[in-house]
LUMVODO-763981 format. One record per residue: residue number from 1; residue in one letter; x, y, z of N, C-alpha, C in turn. Coordinates in Angstrom, 2 decimals, m for minus. Atoms other than C-alpha are relative to their C-alpha. Example, Ala and Ser with C-alpha at 12.3 -4.5 7.8 and 13.67 -1.06 7.14 Angstrom:
# LUMVODO-763981
<k = 1; r = A; n.u = 0.89; n.v = m1.19; n.w = 0.00; ca.u = 12.30; ca.v = m4.50; ca.w = 7.80; c.u = 0.90; c.v = 1.20; c.w = 0.00>
<k = 2; r = S; n.u = m0.82; n.v = m1.19; n.w = m0.06; ca.u = 13.67; ca.v = m1.06; ca.w = 7.14; c.u = m0.77; c.v = 1.09; c.w = 0.73>
This chain:
# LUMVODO-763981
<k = 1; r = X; n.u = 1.25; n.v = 0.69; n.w = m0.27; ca.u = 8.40; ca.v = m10.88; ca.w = 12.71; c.u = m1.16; c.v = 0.96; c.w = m0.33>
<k = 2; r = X; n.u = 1.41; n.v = m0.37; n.w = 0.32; ca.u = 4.89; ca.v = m9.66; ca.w = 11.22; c.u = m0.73; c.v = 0.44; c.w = 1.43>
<k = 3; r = X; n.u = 0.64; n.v = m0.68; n.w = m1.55; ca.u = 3.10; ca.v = m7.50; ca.w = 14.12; c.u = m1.65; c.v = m0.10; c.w = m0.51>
<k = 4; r = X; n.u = 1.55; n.v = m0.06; n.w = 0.27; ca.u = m0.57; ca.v = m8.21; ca.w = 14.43; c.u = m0.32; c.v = 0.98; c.w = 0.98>
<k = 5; r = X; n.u = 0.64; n.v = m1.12; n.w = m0.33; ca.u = m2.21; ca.v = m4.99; ca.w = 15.35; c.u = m1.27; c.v = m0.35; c.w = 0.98>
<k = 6; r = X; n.u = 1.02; n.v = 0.44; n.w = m0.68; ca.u = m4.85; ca.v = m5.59; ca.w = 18.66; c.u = m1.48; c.v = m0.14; c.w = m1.22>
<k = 7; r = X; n.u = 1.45; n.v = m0.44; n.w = 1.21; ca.u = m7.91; ca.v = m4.54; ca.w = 15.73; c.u = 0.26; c.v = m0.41; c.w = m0.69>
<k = 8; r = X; n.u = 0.33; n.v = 0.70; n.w = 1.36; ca.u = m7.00; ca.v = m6.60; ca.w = 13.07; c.u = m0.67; c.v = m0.85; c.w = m0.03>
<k = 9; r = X; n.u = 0.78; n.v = 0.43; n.w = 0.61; ca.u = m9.83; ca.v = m7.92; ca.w = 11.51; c.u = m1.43; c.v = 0.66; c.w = 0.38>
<k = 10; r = X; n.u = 0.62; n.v = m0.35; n.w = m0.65; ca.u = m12.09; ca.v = m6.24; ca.w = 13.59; c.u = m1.02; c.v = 0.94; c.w = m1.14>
<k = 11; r = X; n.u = 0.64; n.v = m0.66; n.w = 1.18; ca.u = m15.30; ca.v = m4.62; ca.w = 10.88; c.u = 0.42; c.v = 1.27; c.w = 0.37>
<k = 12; r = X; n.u = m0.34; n.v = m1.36; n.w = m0.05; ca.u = m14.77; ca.v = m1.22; ca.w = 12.55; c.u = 1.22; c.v = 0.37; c.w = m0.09>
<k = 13; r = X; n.u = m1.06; n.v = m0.60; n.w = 0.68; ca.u = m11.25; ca.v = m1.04; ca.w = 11.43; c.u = 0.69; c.v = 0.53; c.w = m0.82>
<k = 14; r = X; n.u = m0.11; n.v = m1.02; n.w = 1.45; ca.u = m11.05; ca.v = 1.74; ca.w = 9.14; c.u = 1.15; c.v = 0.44; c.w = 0.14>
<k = 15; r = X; n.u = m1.02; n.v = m0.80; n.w = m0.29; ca.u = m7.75; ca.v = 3.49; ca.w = 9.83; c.u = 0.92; c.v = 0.77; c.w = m1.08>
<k = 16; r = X; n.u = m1.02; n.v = m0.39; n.w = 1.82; ca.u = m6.09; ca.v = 5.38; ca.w = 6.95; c.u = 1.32; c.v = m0.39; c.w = 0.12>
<k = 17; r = X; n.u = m1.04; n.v = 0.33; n.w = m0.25; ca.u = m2.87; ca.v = 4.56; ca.w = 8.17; c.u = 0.21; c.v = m1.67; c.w = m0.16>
<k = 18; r = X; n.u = m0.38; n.v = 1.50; n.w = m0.45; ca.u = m3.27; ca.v = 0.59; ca.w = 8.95; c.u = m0.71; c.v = m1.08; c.w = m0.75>
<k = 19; r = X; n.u = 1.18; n.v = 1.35; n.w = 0.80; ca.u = m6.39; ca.v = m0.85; ca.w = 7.69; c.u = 0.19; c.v = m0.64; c.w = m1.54>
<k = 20; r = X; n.u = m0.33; n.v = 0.58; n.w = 1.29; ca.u = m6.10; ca.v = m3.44; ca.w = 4.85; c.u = m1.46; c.v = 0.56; c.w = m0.89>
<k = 21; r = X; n.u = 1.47; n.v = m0.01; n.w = 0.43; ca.u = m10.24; ca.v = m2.54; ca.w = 3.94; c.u = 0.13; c.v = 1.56; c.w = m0.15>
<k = 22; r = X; n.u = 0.07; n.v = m0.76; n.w = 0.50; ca.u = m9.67; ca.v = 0.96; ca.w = 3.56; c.u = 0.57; c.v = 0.72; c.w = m1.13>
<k = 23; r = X; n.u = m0.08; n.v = 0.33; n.w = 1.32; ca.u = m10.08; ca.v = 1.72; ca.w = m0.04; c.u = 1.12; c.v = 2.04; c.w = m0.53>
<k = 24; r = X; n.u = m0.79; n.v = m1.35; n.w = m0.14; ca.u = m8.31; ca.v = 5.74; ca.w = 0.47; c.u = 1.39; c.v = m0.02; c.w = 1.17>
<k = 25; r = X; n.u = m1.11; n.v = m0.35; n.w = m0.86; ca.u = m5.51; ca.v = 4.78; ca.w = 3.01; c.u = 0.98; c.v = m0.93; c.w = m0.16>
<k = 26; r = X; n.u = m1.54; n.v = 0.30; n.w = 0.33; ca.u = m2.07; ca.v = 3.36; ca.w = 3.16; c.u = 0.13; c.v = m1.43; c.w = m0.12>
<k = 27; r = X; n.u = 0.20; n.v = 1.89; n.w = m0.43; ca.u = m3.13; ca.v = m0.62; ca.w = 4.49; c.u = 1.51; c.v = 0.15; c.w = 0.54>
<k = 28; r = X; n.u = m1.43; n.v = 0.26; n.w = m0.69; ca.u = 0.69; ca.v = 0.04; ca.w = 6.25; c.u = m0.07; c.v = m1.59; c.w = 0.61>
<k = 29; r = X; n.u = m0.51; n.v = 1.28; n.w = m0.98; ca.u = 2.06; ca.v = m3.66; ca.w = 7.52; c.u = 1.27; c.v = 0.62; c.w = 0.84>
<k = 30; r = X; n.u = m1.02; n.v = m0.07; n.w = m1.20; ca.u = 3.97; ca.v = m3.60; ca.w = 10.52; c.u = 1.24; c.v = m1.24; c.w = 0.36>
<k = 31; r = X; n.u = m1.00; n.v = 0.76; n.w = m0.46; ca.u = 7.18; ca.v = m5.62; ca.w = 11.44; c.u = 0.60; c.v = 0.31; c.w = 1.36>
<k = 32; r = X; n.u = m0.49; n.v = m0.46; n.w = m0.97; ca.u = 8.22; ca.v = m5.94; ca.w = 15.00; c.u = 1.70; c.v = m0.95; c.w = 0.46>
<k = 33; r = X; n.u = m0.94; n.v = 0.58; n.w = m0.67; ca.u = 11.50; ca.v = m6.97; ca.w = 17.25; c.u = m0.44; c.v = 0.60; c.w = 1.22>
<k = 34; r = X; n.u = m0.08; n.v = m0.32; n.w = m1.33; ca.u = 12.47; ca.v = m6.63; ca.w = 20.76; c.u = 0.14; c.v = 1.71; c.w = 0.48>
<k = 35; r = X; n.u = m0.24; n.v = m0.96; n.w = m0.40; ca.u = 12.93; ca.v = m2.97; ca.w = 20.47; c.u = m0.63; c.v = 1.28; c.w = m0.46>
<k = 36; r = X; n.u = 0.27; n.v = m0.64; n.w = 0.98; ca.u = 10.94; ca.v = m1.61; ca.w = 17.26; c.u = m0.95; c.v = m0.13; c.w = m0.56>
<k = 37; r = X; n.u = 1.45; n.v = 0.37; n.w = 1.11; ca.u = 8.13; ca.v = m1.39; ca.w = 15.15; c.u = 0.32; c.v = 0.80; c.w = m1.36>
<k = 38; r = X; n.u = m0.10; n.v = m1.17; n.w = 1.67; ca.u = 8.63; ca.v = m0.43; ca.w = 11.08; c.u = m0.68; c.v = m0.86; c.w = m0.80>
<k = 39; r = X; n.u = 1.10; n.v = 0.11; n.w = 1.57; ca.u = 6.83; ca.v = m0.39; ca.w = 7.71; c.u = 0.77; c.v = 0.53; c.w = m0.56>
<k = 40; r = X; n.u = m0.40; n.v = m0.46; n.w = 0.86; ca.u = 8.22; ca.v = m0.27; ca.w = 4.74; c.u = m1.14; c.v = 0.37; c.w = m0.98>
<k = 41; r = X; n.u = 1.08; n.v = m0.35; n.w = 1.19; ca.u = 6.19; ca.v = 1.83; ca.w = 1.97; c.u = 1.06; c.v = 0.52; c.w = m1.42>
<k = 42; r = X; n.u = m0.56; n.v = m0.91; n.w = 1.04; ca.u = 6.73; ca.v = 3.01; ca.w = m1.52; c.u = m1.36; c.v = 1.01; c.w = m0.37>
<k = 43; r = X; n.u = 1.32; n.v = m1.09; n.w = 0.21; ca.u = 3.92; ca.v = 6.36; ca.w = m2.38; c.u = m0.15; c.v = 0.06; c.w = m1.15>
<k = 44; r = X; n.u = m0.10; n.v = m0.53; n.w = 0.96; ca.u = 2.88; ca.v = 6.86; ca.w = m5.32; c.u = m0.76; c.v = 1.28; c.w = m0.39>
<k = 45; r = X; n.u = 0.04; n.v = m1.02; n.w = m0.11; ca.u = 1.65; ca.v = 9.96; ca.w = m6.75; c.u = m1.24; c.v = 0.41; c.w = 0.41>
<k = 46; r = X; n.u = 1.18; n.v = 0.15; n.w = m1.00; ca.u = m1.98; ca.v = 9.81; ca.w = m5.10; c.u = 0.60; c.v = 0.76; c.w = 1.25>
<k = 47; r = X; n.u = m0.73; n.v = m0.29; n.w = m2.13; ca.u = 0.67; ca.v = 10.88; ca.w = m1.60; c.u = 0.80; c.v = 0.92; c.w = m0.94>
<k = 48; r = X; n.u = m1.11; n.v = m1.14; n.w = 0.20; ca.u = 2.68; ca.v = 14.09; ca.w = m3.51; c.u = m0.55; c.v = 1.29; c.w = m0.02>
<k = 49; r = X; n.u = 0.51; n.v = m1.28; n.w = m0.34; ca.u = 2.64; ca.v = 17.45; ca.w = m2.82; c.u = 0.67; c.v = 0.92; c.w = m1.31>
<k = 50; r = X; n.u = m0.92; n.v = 0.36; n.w = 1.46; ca.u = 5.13; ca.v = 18.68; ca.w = m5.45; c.u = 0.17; c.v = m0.82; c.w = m1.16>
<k = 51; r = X; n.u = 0.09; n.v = 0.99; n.w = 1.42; ca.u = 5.51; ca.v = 17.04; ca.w = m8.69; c.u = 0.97; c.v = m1.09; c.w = 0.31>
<k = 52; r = X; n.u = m0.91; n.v = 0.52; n.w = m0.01; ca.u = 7.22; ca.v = 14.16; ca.w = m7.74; c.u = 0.43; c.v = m0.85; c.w = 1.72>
<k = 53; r = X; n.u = m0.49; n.v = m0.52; n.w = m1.41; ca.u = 7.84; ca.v = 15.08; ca.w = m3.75; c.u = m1.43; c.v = m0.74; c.w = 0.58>
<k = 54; r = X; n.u = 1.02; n.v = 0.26; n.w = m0.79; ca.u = 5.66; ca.v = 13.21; ca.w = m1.28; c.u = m0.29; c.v = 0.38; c.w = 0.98>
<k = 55; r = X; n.u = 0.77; n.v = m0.90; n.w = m1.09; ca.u = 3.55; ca.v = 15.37; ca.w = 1.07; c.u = 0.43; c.v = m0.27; c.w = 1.54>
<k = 56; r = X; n.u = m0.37; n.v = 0.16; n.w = m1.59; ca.u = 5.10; ca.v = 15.88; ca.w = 4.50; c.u = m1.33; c.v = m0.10; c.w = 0.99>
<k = 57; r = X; n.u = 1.48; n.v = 0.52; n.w = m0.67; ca.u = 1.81; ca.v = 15.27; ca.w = 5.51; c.u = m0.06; c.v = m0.91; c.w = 0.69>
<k = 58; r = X; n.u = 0.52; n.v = 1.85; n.w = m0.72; ca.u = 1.55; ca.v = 11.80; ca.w = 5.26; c.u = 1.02; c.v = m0.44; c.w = 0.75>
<k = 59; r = X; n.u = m0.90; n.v = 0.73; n.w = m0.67; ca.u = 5.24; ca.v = 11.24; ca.w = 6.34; c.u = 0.09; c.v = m0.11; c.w = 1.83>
<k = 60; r = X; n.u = 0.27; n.v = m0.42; n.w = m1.25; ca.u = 4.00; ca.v = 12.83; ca.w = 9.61; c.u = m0.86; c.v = m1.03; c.w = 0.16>
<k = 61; r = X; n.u = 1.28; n.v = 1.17; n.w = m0.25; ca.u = 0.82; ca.v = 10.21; ca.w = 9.50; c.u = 1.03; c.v = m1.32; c.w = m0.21>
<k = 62; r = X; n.u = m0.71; n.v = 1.62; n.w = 0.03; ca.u = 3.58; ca.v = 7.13; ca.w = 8.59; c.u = 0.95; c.v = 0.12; c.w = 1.40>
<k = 63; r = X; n.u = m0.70; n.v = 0.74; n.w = m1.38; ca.u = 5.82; ca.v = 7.62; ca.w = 11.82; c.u = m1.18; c.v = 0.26; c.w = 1.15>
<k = 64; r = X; n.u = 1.46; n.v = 0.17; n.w = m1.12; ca.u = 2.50; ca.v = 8.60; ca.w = 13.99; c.u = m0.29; c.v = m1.13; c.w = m0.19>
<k = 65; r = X; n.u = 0.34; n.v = 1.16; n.w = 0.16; ca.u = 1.22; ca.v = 5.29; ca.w = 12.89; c.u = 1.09; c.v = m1.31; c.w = 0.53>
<k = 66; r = X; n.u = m0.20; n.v = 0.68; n.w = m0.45; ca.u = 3.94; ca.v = 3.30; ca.w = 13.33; c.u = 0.65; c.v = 0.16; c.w = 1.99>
<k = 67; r = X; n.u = m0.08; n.v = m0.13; n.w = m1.83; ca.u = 5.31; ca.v = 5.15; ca.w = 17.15; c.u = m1.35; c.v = m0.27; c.w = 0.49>
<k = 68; r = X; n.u = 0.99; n.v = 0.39; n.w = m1.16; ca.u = 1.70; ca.v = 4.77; ca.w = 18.29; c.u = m0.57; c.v = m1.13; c.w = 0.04>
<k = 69; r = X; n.u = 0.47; n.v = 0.84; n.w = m0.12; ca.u = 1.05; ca.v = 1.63; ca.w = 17.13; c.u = 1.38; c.v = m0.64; c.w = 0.90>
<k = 70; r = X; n.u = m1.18; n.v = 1.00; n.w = m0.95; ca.u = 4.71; ca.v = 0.48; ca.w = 18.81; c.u = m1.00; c.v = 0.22; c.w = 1.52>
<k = 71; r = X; n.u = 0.41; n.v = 0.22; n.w = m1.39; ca.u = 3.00; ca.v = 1.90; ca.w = 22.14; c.u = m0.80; c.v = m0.37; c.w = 0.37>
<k = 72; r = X; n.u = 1.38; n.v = 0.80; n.w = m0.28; ca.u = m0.28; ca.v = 0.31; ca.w = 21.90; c.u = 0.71; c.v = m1.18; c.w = m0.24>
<k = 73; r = X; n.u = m0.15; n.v = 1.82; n.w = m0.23; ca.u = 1.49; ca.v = m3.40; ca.w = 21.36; c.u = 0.99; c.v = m0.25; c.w = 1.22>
<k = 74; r = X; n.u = m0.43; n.v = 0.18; n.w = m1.58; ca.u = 3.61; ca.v = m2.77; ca.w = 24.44; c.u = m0.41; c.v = 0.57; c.w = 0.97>
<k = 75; r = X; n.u = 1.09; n.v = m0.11; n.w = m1.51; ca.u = 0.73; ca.v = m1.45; ca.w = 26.95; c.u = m1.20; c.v = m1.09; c.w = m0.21>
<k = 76; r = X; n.u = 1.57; n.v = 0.61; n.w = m0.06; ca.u = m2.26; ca.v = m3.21; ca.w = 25.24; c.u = m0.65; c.v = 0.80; c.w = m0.07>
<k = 77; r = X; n.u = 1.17; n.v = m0.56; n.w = m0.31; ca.u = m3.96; ca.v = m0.59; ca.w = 25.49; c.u = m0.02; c.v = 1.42; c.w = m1.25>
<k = 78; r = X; n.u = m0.26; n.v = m1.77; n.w = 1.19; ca.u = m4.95; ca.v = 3.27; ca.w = 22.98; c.u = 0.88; c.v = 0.95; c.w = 0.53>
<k = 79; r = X; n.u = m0.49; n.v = m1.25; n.w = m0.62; ca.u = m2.63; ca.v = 5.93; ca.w = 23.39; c.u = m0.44; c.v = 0.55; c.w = m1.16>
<k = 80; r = X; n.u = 0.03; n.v = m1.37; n.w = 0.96; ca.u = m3.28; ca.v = 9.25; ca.w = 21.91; c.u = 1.26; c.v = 0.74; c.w = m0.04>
<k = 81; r = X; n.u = m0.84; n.v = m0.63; n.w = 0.35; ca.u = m0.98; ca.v = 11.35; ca.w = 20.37; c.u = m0.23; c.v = 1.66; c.w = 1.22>
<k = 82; r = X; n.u = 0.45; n.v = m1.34; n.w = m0.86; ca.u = m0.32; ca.v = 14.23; ca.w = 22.88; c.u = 1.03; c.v = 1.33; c.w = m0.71>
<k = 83; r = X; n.u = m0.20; n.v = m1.01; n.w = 0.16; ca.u = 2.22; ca.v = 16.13; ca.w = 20.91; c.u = 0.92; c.v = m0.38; c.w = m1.06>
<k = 84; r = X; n.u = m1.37; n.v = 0.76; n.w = 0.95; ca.u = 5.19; ca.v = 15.20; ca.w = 17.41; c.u = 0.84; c.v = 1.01; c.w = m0.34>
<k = 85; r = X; n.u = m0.60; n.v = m0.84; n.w = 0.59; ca.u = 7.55; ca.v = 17.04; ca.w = 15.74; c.u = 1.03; c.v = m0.59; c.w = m0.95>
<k = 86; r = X; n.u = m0.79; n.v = 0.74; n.w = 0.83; ca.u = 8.95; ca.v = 15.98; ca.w = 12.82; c.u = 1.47; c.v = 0.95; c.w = m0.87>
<k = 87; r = X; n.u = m1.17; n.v = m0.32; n.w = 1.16; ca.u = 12.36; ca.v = 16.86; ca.w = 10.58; c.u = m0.18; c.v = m0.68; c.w = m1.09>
<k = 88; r = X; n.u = m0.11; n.v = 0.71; n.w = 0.84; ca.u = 12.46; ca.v = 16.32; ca.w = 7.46; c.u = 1.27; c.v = 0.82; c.w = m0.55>
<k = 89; r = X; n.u = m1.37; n.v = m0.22; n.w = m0.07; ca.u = 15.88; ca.v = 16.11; ca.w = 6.29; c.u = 0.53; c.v = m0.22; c.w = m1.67>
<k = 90; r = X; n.u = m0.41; n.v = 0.14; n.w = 1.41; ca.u = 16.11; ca.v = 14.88; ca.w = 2.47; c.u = m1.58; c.v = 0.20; c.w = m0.67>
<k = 91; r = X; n.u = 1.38; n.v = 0.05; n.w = 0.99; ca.u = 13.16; ca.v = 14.95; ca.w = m0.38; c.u = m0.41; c.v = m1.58; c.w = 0.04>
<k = 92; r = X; n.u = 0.53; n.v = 1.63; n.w = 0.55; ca.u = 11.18; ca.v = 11.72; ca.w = m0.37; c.u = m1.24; c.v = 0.11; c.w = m0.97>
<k = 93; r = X; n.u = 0.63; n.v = 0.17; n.w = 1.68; ca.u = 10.33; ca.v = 11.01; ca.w = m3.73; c.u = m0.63; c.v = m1.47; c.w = m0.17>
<k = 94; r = X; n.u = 1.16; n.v = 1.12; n.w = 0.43; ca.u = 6.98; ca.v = 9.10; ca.w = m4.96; c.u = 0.94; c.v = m1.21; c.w = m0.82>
<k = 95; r = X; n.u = m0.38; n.v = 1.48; n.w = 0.99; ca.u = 7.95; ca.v = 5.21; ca.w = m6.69; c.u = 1.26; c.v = m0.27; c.w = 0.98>
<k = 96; r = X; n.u = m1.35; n.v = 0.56; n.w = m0.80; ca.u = 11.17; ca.v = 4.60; ca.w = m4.44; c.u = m0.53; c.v = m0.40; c.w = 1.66>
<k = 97; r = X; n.u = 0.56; n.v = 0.47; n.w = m1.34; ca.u = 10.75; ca.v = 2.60; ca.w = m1.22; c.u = 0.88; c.v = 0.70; c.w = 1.29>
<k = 98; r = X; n.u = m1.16; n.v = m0.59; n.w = m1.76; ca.u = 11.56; ca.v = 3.79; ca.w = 2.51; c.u = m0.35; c.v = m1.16; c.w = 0.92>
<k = 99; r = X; n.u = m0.08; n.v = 1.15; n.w = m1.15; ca.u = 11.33; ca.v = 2.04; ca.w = 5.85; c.u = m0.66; c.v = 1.38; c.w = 1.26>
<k = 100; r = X; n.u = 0.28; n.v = m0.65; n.w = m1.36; ca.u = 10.03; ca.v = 3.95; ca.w = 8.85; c.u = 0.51; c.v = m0.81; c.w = 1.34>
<k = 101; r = X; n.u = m0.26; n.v = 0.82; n.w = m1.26; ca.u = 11.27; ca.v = 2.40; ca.w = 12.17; c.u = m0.03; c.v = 1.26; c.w = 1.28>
<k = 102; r = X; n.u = 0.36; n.v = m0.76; n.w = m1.17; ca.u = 10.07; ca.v = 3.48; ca.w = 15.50; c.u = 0.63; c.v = m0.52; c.w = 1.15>
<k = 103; r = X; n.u = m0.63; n.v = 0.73; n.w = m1.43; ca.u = 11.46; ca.v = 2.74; ca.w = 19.22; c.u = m0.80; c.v = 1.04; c.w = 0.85>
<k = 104; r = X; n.u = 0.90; n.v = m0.42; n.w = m1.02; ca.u = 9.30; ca.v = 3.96; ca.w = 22.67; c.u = 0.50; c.v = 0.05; c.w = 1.29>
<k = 105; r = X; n.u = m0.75; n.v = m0.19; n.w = m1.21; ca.u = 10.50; ca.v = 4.30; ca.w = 26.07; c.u = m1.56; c.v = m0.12; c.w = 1.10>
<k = 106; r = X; n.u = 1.12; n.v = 0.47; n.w = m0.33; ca.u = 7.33; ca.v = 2.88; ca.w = 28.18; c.u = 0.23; c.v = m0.17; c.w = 1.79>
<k = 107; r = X; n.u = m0.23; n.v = 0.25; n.w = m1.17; ca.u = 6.56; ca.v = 2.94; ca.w = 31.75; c.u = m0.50; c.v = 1.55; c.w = 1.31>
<k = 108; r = X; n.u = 0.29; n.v = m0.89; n.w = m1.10; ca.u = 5.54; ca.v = 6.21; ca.w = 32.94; c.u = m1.58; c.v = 0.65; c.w = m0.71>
<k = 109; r = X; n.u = 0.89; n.v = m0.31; n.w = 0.04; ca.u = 2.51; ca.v = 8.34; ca.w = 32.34; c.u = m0.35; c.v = 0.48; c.w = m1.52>
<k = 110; r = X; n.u = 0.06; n.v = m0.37; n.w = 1.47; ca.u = 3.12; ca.v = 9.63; ca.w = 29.01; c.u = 1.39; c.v = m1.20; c.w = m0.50>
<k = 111; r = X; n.u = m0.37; n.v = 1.14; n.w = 0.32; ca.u = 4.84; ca.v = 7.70; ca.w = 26.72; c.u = 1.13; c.v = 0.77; c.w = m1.14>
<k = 112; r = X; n.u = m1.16; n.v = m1.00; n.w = 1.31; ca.u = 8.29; ca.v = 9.61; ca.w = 24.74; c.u = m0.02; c.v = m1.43; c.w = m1.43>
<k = 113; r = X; n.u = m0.12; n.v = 1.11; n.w = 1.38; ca.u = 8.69; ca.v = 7.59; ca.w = 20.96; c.u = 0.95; c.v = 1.34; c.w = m0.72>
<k = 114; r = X; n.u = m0.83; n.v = m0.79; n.w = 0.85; ca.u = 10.72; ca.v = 8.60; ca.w = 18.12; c.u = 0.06; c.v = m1.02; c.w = m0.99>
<k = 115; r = X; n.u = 0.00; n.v = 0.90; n.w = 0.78; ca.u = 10.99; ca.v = 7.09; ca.w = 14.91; c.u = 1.09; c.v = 0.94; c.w = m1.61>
<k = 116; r = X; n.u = m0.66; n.v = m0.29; n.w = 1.29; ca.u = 13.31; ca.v = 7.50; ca.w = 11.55; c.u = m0.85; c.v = m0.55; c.w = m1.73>
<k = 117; r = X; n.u = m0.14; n.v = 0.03; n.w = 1.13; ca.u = 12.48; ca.v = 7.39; ca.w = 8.13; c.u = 0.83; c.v = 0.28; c.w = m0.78>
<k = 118; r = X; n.u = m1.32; n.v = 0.42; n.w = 0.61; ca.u = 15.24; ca.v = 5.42; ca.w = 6.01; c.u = m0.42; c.v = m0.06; c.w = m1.94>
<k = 119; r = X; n.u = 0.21; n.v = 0.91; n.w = 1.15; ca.u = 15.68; ca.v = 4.89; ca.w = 2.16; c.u = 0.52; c.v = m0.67; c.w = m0.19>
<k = 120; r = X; n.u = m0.50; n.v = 1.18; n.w = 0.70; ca.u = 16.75; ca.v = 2.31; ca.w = 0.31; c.u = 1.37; c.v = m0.43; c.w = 0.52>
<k = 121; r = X; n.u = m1.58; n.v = 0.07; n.w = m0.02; ca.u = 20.59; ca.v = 3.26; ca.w = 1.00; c.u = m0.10; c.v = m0.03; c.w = 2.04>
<k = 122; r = X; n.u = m0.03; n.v = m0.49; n.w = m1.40; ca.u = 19.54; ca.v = 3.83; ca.w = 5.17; c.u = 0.34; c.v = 0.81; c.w = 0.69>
<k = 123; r = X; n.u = m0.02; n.v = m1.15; n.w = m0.22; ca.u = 20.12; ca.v = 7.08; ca.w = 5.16; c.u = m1.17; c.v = 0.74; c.w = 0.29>
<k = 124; r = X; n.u = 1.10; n.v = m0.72; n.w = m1.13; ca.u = 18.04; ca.v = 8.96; ca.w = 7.68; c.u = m0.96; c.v = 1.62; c.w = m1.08>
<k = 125; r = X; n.u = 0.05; n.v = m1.13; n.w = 0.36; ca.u = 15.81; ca.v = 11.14; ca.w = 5.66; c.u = m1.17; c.v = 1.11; c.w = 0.70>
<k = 126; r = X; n.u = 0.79; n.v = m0.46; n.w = m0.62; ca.u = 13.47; ca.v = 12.00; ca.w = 8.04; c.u = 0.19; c.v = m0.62; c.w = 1.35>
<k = 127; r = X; n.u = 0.20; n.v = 0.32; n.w = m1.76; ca.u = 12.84; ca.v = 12.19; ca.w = 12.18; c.u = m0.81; c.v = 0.87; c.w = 0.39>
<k = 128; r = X; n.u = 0.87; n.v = m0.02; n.w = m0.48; ca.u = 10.10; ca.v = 12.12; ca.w = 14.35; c.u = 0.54; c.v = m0.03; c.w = 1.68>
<k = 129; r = X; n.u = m0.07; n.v = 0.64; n.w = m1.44; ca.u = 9.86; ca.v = 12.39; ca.w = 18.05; c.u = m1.58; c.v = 0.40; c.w = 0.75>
<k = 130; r = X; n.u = 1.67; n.v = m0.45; n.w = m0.66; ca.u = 6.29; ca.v = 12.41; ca.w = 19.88; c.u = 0.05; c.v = m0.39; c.w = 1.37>
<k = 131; r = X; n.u = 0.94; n.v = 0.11; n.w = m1.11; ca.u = 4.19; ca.v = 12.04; ca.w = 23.16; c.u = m0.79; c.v = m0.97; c.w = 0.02>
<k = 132; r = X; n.u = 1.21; n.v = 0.52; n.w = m0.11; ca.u = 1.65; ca.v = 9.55; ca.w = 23.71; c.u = m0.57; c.v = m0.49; c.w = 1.34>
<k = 133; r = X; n.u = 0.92; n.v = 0.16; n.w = m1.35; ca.u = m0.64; ca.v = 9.21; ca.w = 26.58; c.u = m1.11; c.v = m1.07; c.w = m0.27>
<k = 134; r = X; n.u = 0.90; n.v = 1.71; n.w = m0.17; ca.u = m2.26; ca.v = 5.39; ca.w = 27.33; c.u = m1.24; c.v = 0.39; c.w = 0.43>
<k = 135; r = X; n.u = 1.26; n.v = m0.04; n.w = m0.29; ca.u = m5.67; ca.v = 5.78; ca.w = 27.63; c.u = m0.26; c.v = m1.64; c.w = 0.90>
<k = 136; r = X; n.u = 0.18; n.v = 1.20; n.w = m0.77; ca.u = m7.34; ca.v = 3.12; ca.w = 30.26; c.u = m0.71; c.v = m1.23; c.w = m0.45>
<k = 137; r = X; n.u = 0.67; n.v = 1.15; n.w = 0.77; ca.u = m9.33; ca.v = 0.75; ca.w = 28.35; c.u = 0.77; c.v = m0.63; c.w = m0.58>
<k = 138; r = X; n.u = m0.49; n.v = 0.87; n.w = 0.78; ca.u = m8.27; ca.v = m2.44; ca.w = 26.88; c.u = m0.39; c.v = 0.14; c.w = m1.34>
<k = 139; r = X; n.u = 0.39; n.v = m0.45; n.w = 1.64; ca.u = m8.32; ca.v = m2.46; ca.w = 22.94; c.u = m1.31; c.v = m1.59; c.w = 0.06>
């Protein structure tokens, strides 16, 4: 099922990660279930660090995006990132598609997440695990 993001459509939704209107960032779509939130992307070479190799940068900004957007659609509310740490485990190479999928554990003050980045074959080539802390305001 297609995840509508609390801020979609909203003019001040710039986000490099999410926004469809920003003309330098990813426009990521989200897909949710009962347990998950993922985006599939393919990079092209605009996102490489290496000739070829796409910048562990952004792969750090694609599971931040989708773990904190999983924990903002099951509080309602902003969390901030309080702390990640990612593996990266194979080369992810620009023009070939992946999948990111995230899962959250919700209910106490901070908020544990973790998320994989799969390719094509669903082999794990990357992992994430973060922090996020719910801020009190409604989005």
């Amino acid at each position: 099922m297609t995840a509508v993001l609390p801020w979609s459509g909203r003019a001040d939704h710039h986000c490099f990660g999410c926004s469809p209107v920003n003309p330098a960032g990813l426009a990521l779509e989200f897909a949710e279930d009962e347990k998950t939130l993922s985006t599939d992307f393919t990079l092209d070479k605009n996102y490489e660090s290496y000739p070829g190799v796409v910048h562990g940068g952004i792969l750090a900004l694609i599971c931040d995006e989708t773990m904190g957007n999983l924990v903002v659609m099951r509080l309602g509310v902003p969390a901030l990132t309080v702390s990640m740490r990612l593996r990266y485990i194979r080369v992810v190479t620009v023009g070939h598609p992946y999948r990111c999928v995230a899962r959250a554990v919700t209910g106490g003050p901070l908020v544990p997440a973790d998320a994989e980045i799969l390719d094509a074959h669903g082999a794990v080539v990357g992992a994430a695990k973060a922090t996020y802390k719910p801020q009190g305001s409604q989005l």
